[in-house]
C-alpha positions, 0 to 999 in steps of 0.5 A: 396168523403169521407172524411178521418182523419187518426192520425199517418198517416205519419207511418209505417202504416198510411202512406199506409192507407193514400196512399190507401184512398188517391185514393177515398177520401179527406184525413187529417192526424195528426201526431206530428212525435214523436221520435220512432214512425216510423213518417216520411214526408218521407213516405207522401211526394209524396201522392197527395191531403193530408192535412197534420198537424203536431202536436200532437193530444194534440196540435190540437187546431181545432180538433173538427172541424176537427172530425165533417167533417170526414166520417172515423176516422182512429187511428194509433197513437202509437208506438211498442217498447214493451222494451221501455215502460218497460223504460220508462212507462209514455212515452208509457201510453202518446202515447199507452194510452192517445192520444186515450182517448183524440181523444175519449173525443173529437169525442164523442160530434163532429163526425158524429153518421153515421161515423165510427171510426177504431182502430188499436190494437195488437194481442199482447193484448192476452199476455200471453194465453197459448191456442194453437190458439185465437179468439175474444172472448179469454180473453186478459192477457197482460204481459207487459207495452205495452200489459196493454195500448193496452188493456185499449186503446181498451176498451176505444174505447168499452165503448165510443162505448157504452157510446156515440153510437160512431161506431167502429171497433177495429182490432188486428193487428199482426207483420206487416212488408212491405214499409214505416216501420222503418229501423234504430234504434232498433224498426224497427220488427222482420221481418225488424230487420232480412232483416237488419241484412242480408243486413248488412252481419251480422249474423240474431240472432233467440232468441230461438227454435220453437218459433212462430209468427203471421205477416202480410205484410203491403198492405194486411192489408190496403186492409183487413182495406179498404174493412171492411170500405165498410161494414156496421159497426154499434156499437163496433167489434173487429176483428181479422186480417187474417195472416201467422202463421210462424216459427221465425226460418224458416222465418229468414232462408228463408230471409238469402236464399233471401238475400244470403249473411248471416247466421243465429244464434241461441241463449238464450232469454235474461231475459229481453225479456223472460219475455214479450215473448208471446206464440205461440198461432195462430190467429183465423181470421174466425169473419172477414173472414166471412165478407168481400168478398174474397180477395188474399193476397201475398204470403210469399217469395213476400211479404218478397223480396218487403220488401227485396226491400226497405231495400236495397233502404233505407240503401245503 
């Protein structure tokens, strides 16, 4: 069996990747449960054979030894609160920025050089592009606080790829939505804000007109990460992830259809969200589809009434 350390593994998506790898391999999550992170021993408890350490990668006194005996390290620290960093920047330069640095510093001279290493960075790292679709090899204009340390944090990864023969994969996540995400607060997605509202009978609030999205549900992405875990990787690749490309608008009033039991509103994009709106552009996924083996992903209105499923044993 492999061995698998995943950092911020009590997440909305760590926990699924621990819950996956769980079922073939010995797995070790790290997580220190920061406020707004999505963290949650809610989202571990009932996954058998995990070793569990609470603490922040910082404060992880044997994070080299832990490192050495590991087959794959998985990096979903983080956390996705685009108008948070805007408040608070130090915070997110902490959580988006120096906590991969510091897992960096640390499996340069302790990981295995046959190991592999996976990062989980955002579509939103293009920022502001104004082409109609995004490869790999379009230029990243982050236009946000968050957007800026998601970038650094992914060539971080490339450079110590280069700099240390350390073997990473570098994957550009877009909206995710599904099990295990947040359901309170204000952080909680797009997707997960709007079957939130609906539950609530509260009205869904679509900021905009034609405005466009790329998402992704939560165990399709764990099966795309898995099966590039089986290929050989060797160096630094970034890949994009394989996704819907919908209407904001269509898609709040496909999940007022589901739910049936609110409307859907239209209004202005505040300033303040305007400013750091990305563009429309579509996600060019043909680098990784061209790599692993076919695979079938669940459809929109599955995927969105799972989701639908566990709002409502969440917030009854």
């Amino acid at each position: 069996m492999k061995n698998i350390l995943i950092l911020g593994g009590a997440g909305f998506i760590g926990s699924q990747l621990a819950k996956k790898f769980s079922k073939f391999s010995i797995v070790t999550i790290i997580d220190g449960l920061v406020d707004g992170t999505g963290g949650s021993v809610e989202n571990i408890y009932n996954i058998k054979g995990v070793i569990f350490i609470e603490k922040c990668i910082e404060n992880v006194s044997d994070l080299s030894n832990i490192v050495s005996k590991q087959d794959i390290v998985i990096d979903s620290m983080g956390w996705t609160s685009h108008l948070g960093a805007i408040d608070d920047p130090m915070l997110d330069l902490r959580l988006n920025l120096h906590s991969h640095l510091h897992l960096l510093d640390c499996l340069k001279d302790n990981l295995n050089k046959n190991s592999l290493v996976i990062n989980l960075g955002s579509t939103g790292q293009y920022g502001g592009n104004k082409f109609d679709c995004v490869d790999e090899s379009t230029q990243m204009l982050p236009i946000d606080i968050q957007g800026i340390n998601k970038v650094s944090a992914e060539n971080y990864f490339r450079v110590y790829s280069n700099l240390y023969g350390i073997n990473v994969v570098s994957f550009r996540v877009p909206n995710c939505y599904g099990e295990h995400q947040p359901y309170a607060g204000e952080d909680i997605g797009l997707i997960g804000g709007f079957v939130r509202s609906a539950l609530l009978n509260k009205k869904i609030e679509v900021y905009g007109h034609e405005r466009k999205r790329n998402i992704i549900y939560v165990k399709d992405l764990v099966d795309i990460i898995y099966n590039v875990t089986l290929l050989t990787n060797n160096s630094f690749q970034s890949y994009n992830i394989p996704c819907n490309h919908i209407g904001i608008q269509e898609t709040a009033k496909q999940i007022s259809c589901l739910i049936d039991q609110c409307t859907v509103s239209f209004k202005n994009i505040p300033e303040n969200i305007k400013k750091i709106d990305v563009n429309n552009y579509k996600v060019d996924f043909t680098k990784i589809d061209n790599k692993i083996p076919r695979y079938e992903m669940h459809n929109l209105e599955q995927s969105l009434n799972f989701t639908i499923q566990y709002f409502r044993d969440k917030i009854r």
